[in-house]
C-alpha positions as CSV (number, residue, x, y, z in Angstrom):
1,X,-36.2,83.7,110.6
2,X,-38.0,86.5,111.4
3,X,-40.8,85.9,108.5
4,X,-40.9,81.9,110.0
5,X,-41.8,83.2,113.4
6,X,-44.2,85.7,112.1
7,X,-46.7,83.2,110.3
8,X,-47.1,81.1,113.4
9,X,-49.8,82.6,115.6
10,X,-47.7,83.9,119.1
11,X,-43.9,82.4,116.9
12,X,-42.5,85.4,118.1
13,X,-42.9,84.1,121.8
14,X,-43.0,80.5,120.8
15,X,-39.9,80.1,119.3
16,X,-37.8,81.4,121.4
17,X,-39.3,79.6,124.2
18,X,-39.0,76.8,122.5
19,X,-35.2,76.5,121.9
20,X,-34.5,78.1,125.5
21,X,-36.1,75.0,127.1
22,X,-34.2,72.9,124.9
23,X,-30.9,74.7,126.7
24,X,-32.5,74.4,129.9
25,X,-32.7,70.4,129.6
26,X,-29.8,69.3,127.6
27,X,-27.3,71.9,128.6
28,X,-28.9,74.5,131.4
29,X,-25.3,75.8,132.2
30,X,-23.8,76.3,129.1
31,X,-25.3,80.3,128.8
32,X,-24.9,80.8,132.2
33,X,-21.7,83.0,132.6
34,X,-21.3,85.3,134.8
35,X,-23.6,88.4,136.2
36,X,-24.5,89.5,132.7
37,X,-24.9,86.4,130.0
38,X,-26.6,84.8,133.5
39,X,-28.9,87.2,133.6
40,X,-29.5,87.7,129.7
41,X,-29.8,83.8,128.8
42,X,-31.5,82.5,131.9
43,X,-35.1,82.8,133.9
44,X,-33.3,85.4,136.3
45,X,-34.2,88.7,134.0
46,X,-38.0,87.3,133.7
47,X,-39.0,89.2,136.5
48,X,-37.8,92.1,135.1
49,X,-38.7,91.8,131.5
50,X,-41.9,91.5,132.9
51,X,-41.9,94.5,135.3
52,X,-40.9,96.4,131.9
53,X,-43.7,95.0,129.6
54,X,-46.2,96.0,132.0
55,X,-45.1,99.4,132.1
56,X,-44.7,99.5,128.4
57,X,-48.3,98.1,127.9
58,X,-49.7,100.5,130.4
59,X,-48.2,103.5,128.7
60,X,-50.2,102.9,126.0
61,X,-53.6,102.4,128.0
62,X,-55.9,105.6,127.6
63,X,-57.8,106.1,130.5
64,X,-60.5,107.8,128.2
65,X,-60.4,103.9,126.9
66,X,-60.4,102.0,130.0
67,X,-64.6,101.5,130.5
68,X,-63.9,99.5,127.1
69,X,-60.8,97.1,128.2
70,X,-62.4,96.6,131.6
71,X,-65.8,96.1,129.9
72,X,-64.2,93.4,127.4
73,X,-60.8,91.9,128.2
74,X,-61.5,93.0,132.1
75,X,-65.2,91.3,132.7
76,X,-63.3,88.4,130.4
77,X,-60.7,88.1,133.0
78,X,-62.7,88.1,136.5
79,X,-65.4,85.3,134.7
80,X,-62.2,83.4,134.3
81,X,-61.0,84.3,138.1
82,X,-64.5,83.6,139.7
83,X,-64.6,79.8,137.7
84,X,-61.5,79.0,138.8
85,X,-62.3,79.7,142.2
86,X,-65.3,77.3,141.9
87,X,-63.8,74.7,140.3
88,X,-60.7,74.8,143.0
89,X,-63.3,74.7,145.9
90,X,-65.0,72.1,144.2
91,X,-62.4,69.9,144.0
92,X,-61.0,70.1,147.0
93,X,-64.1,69.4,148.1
94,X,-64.7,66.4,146.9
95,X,-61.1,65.0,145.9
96,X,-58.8,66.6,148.4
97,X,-55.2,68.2,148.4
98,X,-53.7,64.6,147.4
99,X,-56.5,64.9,144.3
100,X,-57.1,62.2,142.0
101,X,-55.5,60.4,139.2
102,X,-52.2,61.4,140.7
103,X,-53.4,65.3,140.1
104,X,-52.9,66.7,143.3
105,X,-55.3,70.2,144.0
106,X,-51.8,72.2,143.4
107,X,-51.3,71.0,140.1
108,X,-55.1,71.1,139.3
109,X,-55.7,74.7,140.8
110,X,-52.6,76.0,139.3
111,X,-52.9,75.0,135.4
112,X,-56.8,75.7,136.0
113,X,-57.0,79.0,137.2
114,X,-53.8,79.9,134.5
115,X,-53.7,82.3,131.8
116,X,-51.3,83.7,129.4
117,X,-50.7,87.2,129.2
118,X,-47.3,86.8,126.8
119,X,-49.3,84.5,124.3
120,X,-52.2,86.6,124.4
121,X,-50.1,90.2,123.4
122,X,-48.6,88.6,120.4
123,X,-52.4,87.2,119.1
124,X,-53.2,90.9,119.7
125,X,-50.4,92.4,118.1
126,X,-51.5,89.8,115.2
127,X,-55.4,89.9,115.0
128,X,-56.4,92.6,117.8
129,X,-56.2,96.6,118.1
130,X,-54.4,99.1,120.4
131,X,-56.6,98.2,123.2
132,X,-56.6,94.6,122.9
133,X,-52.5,95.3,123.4
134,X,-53.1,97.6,125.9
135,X,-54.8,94.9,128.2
136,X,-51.9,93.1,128.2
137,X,-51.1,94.6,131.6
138,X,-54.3,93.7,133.1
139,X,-53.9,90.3,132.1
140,X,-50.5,89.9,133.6
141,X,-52.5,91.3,136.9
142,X,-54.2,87.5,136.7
143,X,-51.2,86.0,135.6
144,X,-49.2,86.1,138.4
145,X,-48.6,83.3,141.2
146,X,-50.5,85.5,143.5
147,X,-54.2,84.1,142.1
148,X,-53.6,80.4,142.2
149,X,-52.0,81.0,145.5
150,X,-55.0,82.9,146.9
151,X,-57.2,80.3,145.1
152,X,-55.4,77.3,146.8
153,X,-55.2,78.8,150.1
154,X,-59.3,79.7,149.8
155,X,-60.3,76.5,149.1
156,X,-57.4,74.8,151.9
157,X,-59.0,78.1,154.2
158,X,-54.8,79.3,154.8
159,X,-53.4,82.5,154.2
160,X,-51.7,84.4,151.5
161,X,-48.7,86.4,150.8
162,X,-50.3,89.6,148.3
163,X,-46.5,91.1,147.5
164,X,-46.6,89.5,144.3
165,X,-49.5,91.5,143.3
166,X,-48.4,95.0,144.5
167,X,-45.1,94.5,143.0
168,X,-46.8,93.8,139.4
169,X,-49.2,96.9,140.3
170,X,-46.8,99.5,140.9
171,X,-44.7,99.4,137.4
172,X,-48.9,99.4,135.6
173,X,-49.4,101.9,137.8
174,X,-46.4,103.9,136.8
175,X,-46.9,104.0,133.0
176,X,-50.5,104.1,133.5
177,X,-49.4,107.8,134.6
178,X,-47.0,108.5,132.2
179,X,-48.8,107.5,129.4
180,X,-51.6,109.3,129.8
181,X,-49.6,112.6,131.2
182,X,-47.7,112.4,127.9
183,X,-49.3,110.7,124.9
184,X,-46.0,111.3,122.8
185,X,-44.1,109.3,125.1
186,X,-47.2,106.7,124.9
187,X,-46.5,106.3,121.2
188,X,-42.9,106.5,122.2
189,X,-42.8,103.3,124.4
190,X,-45.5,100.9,122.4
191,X,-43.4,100.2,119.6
192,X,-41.0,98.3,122.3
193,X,-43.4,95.7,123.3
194,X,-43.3,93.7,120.0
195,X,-39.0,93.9,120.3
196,X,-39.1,92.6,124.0
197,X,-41.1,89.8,123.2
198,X,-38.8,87.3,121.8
199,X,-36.7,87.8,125.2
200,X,-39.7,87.8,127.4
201,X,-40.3,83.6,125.3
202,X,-37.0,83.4,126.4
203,X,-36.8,84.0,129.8
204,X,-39.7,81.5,130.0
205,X,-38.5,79.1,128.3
206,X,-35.3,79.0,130.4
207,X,-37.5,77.3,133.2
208,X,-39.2,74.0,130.9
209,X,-37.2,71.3,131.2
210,X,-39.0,69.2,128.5
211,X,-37.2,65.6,129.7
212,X,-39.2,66.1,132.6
213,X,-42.4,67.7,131.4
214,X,-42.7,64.4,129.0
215,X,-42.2,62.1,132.0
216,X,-45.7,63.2,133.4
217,X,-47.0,63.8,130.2
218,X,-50.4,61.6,131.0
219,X,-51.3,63.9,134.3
220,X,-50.1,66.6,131.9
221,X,-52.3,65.9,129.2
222,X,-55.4,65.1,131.6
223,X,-54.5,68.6,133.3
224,X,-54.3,70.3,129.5
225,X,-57.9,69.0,128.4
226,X,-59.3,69.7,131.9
227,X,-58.3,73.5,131.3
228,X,-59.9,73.5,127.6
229,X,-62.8,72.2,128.4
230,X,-63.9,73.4,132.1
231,X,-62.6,77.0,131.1
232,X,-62.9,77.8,127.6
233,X,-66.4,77.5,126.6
234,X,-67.5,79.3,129.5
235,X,-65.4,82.1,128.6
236,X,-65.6,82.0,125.0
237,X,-69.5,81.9,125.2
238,X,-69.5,85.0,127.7
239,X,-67.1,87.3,124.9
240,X,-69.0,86.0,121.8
241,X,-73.0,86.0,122.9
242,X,-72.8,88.9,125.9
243,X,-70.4,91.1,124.9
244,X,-70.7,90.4,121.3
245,X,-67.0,90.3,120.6
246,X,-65.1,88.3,118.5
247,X,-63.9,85.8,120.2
248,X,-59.9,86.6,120.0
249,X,-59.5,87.3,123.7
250,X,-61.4,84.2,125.4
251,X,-59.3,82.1,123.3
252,X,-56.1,84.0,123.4
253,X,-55.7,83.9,127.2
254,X,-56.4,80.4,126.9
255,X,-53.1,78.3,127.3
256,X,-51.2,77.9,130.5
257,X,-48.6,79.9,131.4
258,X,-45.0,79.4,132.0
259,X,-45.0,81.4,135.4
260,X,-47.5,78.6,136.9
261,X,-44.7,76.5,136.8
262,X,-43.2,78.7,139.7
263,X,-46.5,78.8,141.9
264,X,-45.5,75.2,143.7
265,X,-42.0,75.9,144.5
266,X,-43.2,79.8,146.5
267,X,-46.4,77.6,148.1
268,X,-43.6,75.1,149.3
269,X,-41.4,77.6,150.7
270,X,-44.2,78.7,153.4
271,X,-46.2,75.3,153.5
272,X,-43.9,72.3,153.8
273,X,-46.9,69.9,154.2
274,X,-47.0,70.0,150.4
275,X,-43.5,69.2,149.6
276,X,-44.6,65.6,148.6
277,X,-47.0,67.0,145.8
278,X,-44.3,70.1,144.9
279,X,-42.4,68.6,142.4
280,X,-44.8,66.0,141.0
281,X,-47.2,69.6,140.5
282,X,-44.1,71.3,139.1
283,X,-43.2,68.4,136.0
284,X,-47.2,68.0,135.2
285,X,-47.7,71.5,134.8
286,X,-44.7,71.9,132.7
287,X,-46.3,69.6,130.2
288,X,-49.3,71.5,130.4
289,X,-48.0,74.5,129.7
290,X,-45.8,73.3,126.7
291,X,-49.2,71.8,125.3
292,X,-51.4,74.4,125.7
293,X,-48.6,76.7,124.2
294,X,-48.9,74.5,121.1
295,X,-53.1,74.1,121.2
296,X,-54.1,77.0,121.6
297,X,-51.9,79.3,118.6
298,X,-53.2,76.3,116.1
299,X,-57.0,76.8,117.9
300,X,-57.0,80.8,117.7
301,X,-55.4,80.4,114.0
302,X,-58.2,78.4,112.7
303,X,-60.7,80.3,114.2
304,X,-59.3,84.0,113.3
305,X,-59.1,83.0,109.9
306,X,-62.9,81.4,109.6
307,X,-63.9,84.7,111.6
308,X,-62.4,87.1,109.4
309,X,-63.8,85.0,106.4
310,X,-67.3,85.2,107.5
């Protein structure tokens, strides 16, 4: 199993994922027993699996490293923030919140504005270096709701909530600290990154349900090659002809990820006048996500292996 997993780009997320959504639609109550299998076999440990990663990741982050990181993966990261804002501004803009095509601004800003932190650390762990793994917590930084929510409430001029962000700061901060007071207990912790992963594709998957990700599947799909090609080429172009690079982390980052799935359900909770769009937003970007979790291992697959060729 454990060979299968490894020779698909990101298996040791994928697969996992993969069969937890299946539990999720056919049978989302069959794990869920009591405080601890709950917690193990559902979505309600993901916050903490990935409170734990981050710290894990961050251990391992030299500081005597970090004009590197935030000169790659970082610069990488804020292109992709600053295009999404456009694009979400744009769209508003000239489509409005209801959208068009029955792709509401949530759903659009959301997948857009996406990235993938969890796919991203196992294309590292396969094809990168320490401080391609290390960045990891930097891109979970992006990954949380808190960006698409201050992108949709920028381009709908409302307000935002920024506790999701200090929350995923403060366990960075912390093993940014002990990592670099103590570089034994760095190469102590870094090892348990590639372990948690399987249960961090797990706790994700636990929140898919693929019966209705398939039902939108056209808005899905449109929403899926709007991402690739608004986002991508941009991105990939900036890592590959400015910063020289090779490519690995444009294209790792690039797939939609599972947490998005969450971001219409908090903007609900404190803006009713989208509960008509909410669920529609939620189902689409379901799909997208379990495309671009598909796409994008077979895109960074090809390409790693013509790269390392040449």
């Amino acid at each position: 199993m454990l060979k299968f997993m490894k020779k698909i780009p990101g298996g040791l997320l994928l697969i996992p994922m993969l069969i937890s959504a299946l539990f999720y639609t056919f049978a989302p109550d069959l794990l869920d027993v009591g405080a601890v299998s709950g917690t193990f076999f559902t979505k309600k440990g993901i916050n903490y699996i990935i409170g734990l990663i981050c710290f894990l990741s961050a251990t391992s982050l030299d500081l005597r490293n970090l004009k590197n990181i935030l000169r790659k993966q970082g610069s990488i990261i804020l292109l992709k923030f600053a295009l999404s804002l456009v694009l979400g501004i744009l769209f508003v803009r000239f489509f409005g919140l209801d959208g068009i095509f029955g792709i509401s601004a949530l759903a659009f800003i959301t997948g857009i504005s996406s990235l993938n932190p969890a796919l991203y650390l196992a294309f590292a762990q396969d094809y990168g270096d320490e401080d391609d793994v290390a960045a990891f917590g930097l891109a979970e930084i992006f990954c949380m709701p808190a960006f698409p929510i201050l992108i949709f409430s920028i381009s709908k001029s409302s307000t935002i909530d920024w506790t999701p962000l200090i929350s995923i700061l403060l366990p960075l901060i912390f093993g940014l600290i002990i990592g670099n007071l103590d570089r034994q207990m760095a190469e102590f912790f870094y090892p348990a990154i590639t372990i948690l992963t399987p249960f961090m594709g797990w706790s994700f998957g636990a929140g898919i349900n693929l019966i209705n990700a398939f039902q939108a599947s056209f808005q899905g799909i449109f929403i899926s090659i709007l991402f690739y090609i608004l986002t991508v080429p941009f991105l990939f172009f900036y890592e590959r002809k400015i910063l020289k690079e090779n490519g690995m982390t444009s294209l790792g980052i690039s797939s939609i990820a599972s947490l998005s799935i969450s971001v219409p359900e908090i903007l609900e909770a404190s803006d009713q006048s989208i509960s008509t769009i909410s669920q529609t937003a939620t189902s689409q970007l379901a799909m997208a996500v379990f495309l671009t979790s598909i796409v994008t291992p077979i895109i960074v697959r090809k390409y790693m292996k013509k790269n390392q060729k040449d």
